[in-house]
N, CA, C and O atoms as a GROMACS GRO file, in nm:
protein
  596
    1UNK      N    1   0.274   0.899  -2.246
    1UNK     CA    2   0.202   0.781  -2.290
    1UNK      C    3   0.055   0.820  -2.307
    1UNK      O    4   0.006   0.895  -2.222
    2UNK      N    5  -0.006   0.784  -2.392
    2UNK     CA    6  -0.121   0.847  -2.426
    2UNK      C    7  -0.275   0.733  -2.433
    2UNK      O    8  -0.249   0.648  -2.518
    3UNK      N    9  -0.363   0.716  -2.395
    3UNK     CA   10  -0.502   0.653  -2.343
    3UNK      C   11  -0.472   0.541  -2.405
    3UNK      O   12  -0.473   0.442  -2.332
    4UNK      N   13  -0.441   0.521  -2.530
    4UNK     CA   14  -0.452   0.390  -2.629
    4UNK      C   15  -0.284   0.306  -2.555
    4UNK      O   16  -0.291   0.191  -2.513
    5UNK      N   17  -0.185   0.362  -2.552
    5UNK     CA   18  -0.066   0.307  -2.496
    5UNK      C   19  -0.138   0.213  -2.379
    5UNK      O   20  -0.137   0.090  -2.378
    6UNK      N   21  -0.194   0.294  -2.289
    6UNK     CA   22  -0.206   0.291  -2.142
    6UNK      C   23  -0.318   0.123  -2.157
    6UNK      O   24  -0.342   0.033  -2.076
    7UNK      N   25  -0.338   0.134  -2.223
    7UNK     CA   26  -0.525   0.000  -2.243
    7UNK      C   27  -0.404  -0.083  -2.254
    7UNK      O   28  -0.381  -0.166  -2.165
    8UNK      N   29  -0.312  -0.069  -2.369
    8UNK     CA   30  -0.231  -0.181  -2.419
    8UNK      C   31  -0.147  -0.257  -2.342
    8UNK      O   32  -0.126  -0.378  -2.342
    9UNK      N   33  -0.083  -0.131  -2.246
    9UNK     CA   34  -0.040  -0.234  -2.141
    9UNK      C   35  -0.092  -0.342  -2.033
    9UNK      O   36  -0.041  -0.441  -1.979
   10UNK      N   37  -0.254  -0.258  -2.025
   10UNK     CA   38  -0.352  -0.345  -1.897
   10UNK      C   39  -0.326  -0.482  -2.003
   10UNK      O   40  -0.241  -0.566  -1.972
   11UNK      N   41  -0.384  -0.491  -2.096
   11UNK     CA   42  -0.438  -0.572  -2.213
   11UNK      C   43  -0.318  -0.722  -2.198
   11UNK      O   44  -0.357  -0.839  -2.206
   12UNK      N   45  -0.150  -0.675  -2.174
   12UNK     CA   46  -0.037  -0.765  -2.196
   12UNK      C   47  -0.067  -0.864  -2.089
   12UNK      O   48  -0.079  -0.815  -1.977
   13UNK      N   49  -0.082  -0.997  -2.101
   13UNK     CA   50  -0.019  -1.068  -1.998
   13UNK      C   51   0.077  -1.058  -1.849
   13UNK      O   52   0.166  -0.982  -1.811
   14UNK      N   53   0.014  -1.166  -1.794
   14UNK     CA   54   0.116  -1.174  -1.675
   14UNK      C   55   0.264  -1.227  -1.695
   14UNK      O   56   0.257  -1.291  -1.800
   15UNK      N   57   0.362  -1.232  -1.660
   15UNK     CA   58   0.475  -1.289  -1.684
   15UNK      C   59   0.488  -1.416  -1.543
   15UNK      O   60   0.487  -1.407  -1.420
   16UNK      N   61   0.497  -1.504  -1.620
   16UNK     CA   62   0.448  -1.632  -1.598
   16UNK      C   63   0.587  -1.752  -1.657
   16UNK      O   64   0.623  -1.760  -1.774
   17UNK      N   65   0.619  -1.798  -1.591
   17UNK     CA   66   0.717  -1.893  -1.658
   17UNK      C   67   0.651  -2.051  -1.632
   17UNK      O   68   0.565  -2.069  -1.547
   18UNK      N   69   0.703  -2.158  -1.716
   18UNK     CA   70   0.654  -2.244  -1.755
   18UNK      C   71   0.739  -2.352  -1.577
   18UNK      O   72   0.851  -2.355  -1.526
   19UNK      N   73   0.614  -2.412  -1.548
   19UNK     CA   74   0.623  -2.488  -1.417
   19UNK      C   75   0.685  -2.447  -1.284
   19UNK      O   76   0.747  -2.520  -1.207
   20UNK      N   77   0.649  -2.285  -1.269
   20UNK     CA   78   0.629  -2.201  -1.165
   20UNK      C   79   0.480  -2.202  -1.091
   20UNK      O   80   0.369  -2.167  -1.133
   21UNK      N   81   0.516  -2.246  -0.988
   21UNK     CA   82   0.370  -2.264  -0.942
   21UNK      C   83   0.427  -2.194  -0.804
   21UNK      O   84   0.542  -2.151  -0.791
   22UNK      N   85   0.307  -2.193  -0.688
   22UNK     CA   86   0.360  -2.144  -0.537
   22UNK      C   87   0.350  -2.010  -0.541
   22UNK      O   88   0.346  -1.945  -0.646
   23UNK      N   89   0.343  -1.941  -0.374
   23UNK     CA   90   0.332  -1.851  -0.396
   23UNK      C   91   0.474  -1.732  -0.387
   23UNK      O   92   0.496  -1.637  -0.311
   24UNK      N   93   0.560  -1.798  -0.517
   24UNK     CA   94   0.659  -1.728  -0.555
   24UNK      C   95   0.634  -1.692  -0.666
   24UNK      O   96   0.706  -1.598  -0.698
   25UNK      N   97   0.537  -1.733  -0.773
   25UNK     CA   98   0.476  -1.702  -0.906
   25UNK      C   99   0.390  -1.604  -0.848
   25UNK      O  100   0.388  -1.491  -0.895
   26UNK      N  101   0.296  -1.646  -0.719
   26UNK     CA  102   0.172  -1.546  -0.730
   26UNK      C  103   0.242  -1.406  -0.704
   26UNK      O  104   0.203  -1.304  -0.759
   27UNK      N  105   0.346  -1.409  -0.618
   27UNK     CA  106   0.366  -1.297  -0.609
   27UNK      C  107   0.418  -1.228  -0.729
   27UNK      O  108   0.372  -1.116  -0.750
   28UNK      N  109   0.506  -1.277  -0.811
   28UNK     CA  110   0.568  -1.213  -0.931
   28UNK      C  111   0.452  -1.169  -1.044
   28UNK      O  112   0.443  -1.060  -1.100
   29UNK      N  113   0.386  -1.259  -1.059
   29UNK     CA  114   0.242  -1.195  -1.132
   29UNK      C  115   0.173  -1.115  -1.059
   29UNK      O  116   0.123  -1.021  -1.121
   30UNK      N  117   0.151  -1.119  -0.945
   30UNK     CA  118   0.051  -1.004  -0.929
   30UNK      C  119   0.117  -0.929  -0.843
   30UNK      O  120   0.063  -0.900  -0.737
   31UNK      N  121   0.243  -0.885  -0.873
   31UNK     CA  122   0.310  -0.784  -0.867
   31UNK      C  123   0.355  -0.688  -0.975
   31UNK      O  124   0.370  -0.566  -0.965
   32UNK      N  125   0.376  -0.784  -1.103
   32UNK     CA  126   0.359  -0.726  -1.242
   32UNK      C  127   0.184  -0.672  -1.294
   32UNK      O  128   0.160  -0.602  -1.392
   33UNK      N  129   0.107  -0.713  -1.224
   33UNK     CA  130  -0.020  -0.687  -1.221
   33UNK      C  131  -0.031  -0.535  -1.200
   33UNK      O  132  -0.053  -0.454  -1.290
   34UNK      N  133  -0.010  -0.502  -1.045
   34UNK     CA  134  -0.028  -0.423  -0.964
   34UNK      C  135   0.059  -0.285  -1.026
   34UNK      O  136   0.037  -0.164  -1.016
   35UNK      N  137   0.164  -0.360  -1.091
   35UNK     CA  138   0.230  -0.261  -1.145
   35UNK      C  139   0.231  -0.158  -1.313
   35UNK      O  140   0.294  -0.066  -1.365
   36UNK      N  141   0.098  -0.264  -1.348
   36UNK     CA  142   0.088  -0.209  -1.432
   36UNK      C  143  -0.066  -0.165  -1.428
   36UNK      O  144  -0.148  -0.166  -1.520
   37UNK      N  145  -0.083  -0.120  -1.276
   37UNK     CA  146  -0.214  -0.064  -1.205
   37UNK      C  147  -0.360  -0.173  -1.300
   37UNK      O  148  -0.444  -0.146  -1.385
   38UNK      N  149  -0.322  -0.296  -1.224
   38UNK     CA  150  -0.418  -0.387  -1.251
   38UNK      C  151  -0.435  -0.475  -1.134
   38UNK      O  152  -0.382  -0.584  -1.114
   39UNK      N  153  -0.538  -0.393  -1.041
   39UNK     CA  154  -0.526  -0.472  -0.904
   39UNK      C  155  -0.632  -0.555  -0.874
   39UNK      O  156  -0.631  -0.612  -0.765
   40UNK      N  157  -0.747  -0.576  -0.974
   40UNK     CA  158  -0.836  -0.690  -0.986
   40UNK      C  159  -0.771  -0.800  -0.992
   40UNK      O  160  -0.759  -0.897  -0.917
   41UNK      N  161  -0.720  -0.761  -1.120
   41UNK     CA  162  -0.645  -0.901  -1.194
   41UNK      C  163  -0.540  -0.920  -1.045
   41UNK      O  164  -0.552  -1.009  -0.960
   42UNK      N  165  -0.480  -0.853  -1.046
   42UNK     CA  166  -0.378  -0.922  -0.892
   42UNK      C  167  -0.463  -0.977  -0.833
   42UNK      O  168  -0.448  -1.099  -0.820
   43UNK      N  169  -0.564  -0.925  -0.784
   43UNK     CA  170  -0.637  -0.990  -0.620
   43UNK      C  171  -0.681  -1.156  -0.673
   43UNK      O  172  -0.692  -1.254  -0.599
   44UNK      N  173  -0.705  -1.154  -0.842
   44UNK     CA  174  -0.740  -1.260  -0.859
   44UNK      C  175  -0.619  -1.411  -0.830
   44UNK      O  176  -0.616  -1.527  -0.789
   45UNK      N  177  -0.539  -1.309  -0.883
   45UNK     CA  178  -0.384  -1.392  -0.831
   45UNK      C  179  -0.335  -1.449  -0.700
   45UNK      O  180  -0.273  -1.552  -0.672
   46UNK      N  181  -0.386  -1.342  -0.625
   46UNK     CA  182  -0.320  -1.349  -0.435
   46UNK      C  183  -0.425  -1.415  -0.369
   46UNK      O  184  -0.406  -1.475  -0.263
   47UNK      N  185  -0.558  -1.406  -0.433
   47UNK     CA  186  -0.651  -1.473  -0.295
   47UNK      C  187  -0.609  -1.641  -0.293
   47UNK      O  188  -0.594  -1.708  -0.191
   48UNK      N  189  -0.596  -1.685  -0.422
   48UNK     CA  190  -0.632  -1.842  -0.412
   48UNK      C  191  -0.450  -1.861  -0.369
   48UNK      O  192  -0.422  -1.981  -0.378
   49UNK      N  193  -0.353  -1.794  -0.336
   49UNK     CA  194  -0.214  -1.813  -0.313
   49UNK      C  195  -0.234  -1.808  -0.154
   49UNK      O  196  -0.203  -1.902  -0.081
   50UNK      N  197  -0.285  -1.700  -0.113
   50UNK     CA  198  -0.316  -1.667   0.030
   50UNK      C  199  -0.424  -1.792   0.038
   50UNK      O  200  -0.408  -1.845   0.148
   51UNK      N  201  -0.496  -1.839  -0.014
   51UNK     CA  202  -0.590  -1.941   0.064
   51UNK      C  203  -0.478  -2.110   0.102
   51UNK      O  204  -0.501  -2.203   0.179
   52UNK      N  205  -0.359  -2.085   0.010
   52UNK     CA  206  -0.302  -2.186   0.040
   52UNK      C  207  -0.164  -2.157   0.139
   52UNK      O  208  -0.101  -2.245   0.197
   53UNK      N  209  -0.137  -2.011   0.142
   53UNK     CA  210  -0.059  -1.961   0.242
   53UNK      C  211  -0.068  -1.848   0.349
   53UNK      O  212  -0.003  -1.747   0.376
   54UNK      N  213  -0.162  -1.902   0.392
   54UNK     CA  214  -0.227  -1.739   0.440
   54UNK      C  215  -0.084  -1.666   0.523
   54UNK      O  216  -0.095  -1.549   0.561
   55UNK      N  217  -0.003  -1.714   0.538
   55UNK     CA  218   0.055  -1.655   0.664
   55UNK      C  219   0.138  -1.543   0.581
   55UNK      O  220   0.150  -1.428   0.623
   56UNK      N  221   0.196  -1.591   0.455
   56UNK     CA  222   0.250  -1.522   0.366
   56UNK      C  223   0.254  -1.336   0.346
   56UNK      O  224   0.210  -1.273   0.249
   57UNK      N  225   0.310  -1.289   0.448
   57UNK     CA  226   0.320  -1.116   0.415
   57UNK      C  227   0.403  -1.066   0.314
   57UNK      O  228   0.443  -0.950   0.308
   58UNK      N  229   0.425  -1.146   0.244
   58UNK     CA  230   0.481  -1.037   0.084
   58UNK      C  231   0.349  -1.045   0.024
   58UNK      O  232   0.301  -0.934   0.002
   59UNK      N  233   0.277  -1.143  -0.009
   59UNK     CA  234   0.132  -1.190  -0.048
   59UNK      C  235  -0.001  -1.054   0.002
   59UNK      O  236  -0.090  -0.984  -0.046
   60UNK      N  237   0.054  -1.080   0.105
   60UNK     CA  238  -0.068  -0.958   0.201
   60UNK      C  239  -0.048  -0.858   0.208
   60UNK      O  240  -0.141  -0.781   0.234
   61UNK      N  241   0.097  -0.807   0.184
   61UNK     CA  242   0.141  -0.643   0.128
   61UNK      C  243   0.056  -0.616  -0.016
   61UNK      O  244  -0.001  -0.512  -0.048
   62UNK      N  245   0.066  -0.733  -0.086
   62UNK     CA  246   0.049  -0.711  -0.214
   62UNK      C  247  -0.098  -0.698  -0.251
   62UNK      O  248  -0.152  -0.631  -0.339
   63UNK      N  249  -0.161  -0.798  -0.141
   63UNK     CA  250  -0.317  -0.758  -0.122
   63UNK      C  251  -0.363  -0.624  -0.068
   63UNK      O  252  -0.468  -0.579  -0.113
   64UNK      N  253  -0.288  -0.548   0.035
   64UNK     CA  254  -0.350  -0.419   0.091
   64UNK      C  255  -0.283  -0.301  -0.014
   64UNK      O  256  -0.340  -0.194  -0.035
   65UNK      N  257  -0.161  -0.337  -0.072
   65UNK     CA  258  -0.113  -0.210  -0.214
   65UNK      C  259  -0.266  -0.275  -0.333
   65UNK      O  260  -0.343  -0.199  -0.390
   66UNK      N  261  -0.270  -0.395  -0.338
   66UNK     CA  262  -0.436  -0.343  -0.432
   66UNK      C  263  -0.533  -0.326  -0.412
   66UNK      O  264  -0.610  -0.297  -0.504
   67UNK      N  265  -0.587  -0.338  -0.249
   67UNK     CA  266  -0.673  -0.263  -0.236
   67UNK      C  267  -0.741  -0.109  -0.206
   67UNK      O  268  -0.848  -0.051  -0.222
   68UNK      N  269  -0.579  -0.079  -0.142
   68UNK     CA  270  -0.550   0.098  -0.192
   68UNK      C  271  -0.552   0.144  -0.320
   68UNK      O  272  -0.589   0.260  -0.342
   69UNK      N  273  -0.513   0.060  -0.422
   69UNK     CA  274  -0.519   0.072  -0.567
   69UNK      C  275  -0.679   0.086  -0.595
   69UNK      O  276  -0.720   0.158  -0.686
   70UNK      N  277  -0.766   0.011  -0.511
   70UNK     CA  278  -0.921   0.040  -0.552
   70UNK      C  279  -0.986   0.056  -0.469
   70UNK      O  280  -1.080  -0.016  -0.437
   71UNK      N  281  -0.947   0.162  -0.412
   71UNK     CA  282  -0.981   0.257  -0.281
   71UNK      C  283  -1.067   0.173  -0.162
   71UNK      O  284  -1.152   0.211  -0.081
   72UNK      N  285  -1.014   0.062  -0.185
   72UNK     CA  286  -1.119  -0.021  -0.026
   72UNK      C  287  -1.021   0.004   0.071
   72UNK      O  288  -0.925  -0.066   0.104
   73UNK      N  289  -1.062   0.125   0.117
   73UNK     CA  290  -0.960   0.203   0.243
   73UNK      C  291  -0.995   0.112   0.382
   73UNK      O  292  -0.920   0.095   0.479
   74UNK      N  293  -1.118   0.064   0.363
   74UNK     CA  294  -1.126  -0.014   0.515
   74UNK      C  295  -1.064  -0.164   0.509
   74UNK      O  296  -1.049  -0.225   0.615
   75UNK      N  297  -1.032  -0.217   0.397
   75UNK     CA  298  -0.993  -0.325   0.379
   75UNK      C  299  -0.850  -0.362   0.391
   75UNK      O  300  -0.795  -0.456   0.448
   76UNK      N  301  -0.795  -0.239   0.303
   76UNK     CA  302  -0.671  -0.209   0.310
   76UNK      C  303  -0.628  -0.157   0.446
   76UNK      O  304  -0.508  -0.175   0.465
   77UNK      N  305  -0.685  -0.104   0.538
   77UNK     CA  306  -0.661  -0.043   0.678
   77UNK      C  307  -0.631  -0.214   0.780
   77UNK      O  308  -0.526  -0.234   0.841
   78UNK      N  309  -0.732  -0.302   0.776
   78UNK     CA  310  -0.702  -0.382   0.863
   78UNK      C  311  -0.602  -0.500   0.786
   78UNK      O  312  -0.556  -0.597   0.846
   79UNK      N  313  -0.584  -0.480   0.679
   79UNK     CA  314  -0.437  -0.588   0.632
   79UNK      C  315  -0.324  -0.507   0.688
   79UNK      O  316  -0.226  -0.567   0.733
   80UNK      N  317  -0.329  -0.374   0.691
   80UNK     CA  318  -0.237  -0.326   0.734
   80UNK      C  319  -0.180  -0.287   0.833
   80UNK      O  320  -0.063  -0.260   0.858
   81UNK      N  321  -0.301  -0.284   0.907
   81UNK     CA  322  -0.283  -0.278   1.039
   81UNK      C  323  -0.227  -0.420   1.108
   81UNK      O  324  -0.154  -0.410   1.206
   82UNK      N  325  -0.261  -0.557   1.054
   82UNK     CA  326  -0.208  -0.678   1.111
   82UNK      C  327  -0.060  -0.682   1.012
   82UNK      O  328   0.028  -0.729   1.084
   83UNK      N  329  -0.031  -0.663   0.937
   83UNK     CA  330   0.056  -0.639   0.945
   83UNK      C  331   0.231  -0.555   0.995
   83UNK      O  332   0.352  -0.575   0.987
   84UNK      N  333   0.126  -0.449   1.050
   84UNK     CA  334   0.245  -0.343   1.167
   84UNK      C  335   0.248  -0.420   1.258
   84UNK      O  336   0.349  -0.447   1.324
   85UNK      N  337   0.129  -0.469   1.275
   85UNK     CA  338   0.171  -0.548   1.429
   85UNK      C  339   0.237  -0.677   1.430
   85UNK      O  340   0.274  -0.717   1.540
   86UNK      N  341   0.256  -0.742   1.338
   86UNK     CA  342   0.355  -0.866   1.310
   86UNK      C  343   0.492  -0.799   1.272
   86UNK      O  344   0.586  -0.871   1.309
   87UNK      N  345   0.528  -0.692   1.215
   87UNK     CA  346   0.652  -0.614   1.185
   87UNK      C  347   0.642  -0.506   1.166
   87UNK      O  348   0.634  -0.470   1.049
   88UNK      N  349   0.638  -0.406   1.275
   88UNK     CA  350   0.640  -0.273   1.330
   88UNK      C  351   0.781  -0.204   1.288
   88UNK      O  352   0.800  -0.087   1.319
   89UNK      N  353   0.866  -0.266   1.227
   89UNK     CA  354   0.961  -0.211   1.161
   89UNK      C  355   1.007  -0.183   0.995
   89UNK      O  356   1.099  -0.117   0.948
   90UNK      N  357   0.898  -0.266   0.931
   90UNK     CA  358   0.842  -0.190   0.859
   90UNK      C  359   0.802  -0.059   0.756
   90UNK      O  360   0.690  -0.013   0.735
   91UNK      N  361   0.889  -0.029   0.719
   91UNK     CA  362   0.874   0.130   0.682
   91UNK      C  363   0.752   0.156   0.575
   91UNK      O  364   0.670   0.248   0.582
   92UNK      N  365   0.763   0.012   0.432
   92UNK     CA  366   0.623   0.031   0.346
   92UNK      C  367   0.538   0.028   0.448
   92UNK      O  368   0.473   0.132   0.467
   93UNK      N  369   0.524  -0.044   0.504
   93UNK     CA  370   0.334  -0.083   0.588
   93UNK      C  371   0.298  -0.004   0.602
   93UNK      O  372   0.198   0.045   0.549
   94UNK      N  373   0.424   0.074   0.744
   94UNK     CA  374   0.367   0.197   0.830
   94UNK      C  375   0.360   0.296   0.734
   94UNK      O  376   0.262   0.362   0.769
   95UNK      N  377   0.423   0.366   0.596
   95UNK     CA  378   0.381   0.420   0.480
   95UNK      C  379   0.227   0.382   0.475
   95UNK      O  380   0.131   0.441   0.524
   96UNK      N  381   0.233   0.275   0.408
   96UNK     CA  382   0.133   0.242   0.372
   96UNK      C  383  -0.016   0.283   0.462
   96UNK      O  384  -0.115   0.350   0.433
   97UNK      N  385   0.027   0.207   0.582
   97UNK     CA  386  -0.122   0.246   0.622
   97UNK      C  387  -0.139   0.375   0.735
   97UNK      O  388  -0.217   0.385   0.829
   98UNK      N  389  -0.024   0.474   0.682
   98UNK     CA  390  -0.041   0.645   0.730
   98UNK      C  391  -0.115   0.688   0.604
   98UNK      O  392  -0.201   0.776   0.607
   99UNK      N  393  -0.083   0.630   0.500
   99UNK     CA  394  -0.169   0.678   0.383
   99UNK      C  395  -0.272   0.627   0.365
   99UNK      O  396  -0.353   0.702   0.311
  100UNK      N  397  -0.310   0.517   0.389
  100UNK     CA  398  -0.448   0.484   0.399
  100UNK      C  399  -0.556   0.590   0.501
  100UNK      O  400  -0.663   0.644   0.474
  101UNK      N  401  -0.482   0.589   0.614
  101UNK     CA  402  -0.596   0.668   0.722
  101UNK      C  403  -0.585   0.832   0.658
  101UNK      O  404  -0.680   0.908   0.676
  102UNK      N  405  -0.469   0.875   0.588
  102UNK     CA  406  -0.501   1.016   0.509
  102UNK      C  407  -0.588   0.989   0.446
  102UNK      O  408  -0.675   1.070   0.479
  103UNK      N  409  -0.630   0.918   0.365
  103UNK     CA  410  -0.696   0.933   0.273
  103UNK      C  411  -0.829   0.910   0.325
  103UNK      O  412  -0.919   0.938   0.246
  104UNK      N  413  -0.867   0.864   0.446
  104UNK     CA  414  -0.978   0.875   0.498
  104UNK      C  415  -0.981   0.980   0.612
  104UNK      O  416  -1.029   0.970   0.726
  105UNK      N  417  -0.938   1.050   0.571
  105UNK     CA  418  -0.918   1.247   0.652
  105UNK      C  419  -0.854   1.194   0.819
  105UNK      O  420  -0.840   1.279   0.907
  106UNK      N  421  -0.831   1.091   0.837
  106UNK     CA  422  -0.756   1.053   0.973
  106UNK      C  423  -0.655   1.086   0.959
  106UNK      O  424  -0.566   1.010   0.919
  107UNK      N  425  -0.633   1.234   0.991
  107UNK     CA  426  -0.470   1.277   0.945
  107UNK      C  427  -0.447   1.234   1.122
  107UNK      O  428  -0.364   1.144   1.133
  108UNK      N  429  -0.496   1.273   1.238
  108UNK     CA  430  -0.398   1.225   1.374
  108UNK      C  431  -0.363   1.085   1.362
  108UNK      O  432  -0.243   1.060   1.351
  109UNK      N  433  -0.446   0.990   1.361
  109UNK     CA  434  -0.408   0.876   1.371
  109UNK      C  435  -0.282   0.810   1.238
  109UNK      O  436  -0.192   0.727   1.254
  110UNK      N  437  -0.320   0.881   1.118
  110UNK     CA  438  -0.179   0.859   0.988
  110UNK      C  439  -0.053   0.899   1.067
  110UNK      O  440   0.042   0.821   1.069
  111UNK      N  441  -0.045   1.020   1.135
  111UNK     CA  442   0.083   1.112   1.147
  111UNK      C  443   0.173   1.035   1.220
  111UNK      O  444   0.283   1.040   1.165
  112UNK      N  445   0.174   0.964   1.322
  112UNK     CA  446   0.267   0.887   1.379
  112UNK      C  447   0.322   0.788   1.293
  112UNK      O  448   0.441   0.801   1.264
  113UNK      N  449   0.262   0.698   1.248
  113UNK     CA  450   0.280   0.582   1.109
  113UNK      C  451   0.385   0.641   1.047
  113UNK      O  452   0.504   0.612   1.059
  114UNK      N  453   0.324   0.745   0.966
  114UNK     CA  454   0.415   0.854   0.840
  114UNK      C  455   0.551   0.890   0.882
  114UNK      O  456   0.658   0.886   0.821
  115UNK      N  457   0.512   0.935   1.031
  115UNK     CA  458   0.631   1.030   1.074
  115UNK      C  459   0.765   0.866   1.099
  115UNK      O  460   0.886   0.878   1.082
  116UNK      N  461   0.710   0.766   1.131
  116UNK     CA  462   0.796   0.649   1.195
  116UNK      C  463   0.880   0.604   1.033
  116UNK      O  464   0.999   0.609   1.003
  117UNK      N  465   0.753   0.559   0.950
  117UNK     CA  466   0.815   0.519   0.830
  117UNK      C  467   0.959   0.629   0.751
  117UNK      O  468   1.066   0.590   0.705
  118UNK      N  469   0.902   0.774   0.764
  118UNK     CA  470   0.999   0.886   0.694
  118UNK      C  471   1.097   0.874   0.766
  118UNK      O  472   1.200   0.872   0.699
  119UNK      N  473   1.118   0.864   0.908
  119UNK     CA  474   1.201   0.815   0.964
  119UNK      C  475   1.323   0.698   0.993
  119UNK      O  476   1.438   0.714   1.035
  120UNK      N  477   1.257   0.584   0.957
  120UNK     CA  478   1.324   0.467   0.940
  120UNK      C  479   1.357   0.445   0.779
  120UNK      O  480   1.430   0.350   0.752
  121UNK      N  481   1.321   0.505   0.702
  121UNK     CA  482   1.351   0.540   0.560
  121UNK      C  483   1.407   0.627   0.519
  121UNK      O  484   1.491   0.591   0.436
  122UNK      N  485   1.405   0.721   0.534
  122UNK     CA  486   1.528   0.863   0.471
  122UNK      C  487   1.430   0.906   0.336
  122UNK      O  488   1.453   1.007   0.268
  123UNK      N  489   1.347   0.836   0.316
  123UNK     CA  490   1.249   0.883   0.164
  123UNK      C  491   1.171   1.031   0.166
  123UNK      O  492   1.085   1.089   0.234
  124UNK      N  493   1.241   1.052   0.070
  124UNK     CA  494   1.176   1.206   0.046
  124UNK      C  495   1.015   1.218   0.000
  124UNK      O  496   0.933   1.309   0.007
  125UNK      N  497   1.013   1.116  -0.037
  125UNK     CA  498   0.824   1.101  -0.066
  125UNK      C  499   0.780   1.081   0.083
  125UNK      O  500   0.694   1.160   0.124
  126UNK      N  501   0.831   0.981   0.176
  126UNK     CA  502   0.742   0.970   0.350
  126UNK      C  503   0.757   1.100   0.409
  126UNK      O  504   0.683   1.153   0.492
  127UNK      N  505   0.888   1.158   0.344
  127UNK     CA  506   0.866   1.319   0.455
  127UNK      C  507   0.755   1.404   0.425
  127UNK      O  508   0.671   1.445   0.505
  128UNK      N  509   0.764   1.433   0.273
  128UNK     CA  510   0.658   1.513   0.185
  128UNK      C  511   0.498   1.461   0.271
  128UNK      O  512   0.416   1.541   0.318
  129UNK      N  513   0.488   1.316   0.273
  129UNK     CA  514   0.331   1.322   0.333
  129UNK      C  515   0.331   1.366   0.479
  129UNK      O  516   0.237   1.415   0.540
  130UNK      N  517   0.434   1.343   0.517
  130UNK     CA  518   0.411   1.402   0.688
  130UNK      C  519   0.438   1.539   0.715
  130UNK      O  520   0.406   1.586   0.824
  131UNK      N  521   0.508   1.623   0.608
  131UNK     CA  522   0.453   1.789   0.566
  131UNK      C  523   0.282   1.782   0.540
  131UNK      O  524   0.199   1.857   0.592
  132UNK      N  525   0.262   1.697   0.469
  132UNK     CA  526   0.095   1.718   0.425
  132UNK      C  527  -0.003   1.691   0.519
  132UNK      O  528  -0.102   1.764   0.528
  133UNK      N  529   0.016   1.585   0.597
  133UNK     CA  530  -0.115   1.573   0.696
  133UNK      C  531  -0.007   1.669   0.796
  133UNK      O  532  -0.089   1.663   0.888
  134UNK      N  533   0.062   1.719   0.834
  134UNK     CA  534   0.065   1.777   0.939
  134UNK      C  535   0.000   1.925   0.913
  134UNK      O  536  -0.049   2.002   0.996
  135UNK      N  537   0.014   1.937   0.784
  135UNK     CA  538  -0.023   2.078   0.768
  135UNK      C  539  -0.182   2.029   0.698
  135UNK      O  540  -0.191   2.065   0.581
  136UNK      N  541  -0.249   1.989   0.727
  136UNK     CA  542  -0.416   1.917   0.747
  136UNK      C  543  -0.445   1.914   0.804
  136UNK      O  544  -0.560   1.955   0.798
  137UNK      N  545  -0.401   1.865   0.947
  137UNK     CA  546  -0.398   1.888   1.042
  137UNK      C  547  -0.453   1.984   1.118
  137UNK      O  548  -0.542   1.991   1.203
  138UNK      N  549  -0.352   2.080   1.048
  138UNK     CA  550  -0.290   2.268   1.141
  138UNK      C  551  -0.428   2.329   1.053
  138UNK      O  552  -0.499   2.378   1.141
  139UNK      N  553  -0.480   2.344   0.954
  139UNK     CA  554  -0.588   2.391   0.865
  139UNK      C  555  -0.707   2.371   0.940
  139UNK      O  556  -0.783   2.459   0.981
  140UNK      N  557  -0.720   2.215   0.958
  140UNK     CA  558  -0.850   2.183   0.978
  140UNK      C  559  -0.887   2.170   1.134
  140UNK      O  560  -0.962   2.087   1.185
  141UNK      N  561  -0.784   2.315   1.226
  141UNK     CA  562  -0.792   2.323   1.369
  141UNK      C  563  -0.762   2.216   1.462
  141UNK      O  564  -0.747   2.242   1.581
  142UNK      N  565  -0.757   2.132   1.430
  142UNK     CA  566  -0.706   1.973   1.524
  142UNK      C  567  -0.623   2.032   1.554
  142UNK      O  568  -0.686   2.128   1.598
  143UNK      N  569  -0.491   2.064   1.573
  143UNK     CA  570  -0.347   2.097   1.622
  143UNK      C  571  -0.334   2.229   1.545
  143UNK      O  572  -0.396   2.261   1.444
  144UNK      N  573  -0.236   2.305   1.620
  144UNK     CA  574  -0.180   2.434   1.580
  144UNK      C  575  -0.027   2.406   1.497
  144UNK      O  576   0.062   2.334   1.543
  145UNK      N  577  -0.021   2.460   1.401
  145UNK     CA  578   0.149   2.463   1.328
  145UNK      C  579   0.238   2.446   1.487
  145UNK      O  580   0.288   2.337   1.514
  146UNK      N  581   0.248   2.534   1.559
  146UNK     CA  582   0.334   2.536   1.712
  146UNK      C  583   0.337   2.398   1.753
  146UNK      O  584   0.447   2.345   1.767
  147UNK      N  585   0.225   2.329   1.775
  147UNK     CA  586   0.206   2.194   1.843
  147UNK      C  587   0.268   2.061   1.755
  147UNK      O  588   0.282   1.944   1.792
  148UNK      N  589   0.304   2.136   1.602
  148UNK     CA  590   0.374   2.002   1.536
  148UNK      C  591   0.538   1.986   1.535
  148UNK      O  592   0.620   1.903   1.495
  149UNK      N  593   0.538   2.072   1.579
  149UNK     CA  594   0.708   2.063   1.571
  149UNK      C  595   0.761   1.942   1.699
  149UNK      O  596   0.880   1.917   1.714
   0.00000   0.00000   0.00000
């Protein structure tokens, strides 16, 4: 897909059906948002849904996947973090916010998260990151290769 494709898709509409309201629309739009890596336009979607449901965690997943989308790593860290702690079973979250603290070079504090999610998931992408910060880890002297096994 090539630069001009890529505009065209930001450019398309939300998919929106006629007298869908609640936050069963917000989520479907600004999930089609998010997915077509448009996480402004989402947040514009989820805040005023979350102001009428705050309690809503499909809503607040969808808020901390766009704010990882626009690198507000500290923002995205504490949605995600209240979210492990309301459902610690979880496998996106704890994904989610092992990759958030990688990406802010907190490979000790990611590695447990990572290692729980690859675990309770079988996903070959959660193992791959917990090869990566462990061996970030082992590089950047924090722990020895020996000490990760």
């Amino acid at each position: 897909m090539n630069d001009f494709d890529q505009q065209m898709d930001l450019q398309a509409p939300p998919v929106v059906f006629p007298g869908q309201t609640g936050p069963e629309s917000a989520y479907r739009t600004a999930f089609d948002l998010l997915a077509r890596r448009a996480p402004r336009e989402a947040l514009e979607v989820i805040e005023p849904a979350l102001a009428d449901e705050p309690g809503n965690s499909g809503l607040r997943m969808l808020r901390a996947w766009a704010f990882l989308m626009r690198a507000q790593l500290q923002r995205a860290e504490a949605e995600l973090g209240d979210l492990v702690e309301e459902n610690p079973a979880d496998d996106w979250v704890r994904h989610a916010l092992g990759r958030c603290l990688e990406r802010q070079s907190r490979y000790a504090e990611a590695l447990p998260h990572l290692r729980l999610a690859a675990t309770m998931s079988g996903d070959p992408e959660h193992e791959v990151a917990v090869l990566r910060v462990e061996r970030r880890l082992a590089e950047t002297g924090e722990t020895s290769f020996d000490r990760l096994v």
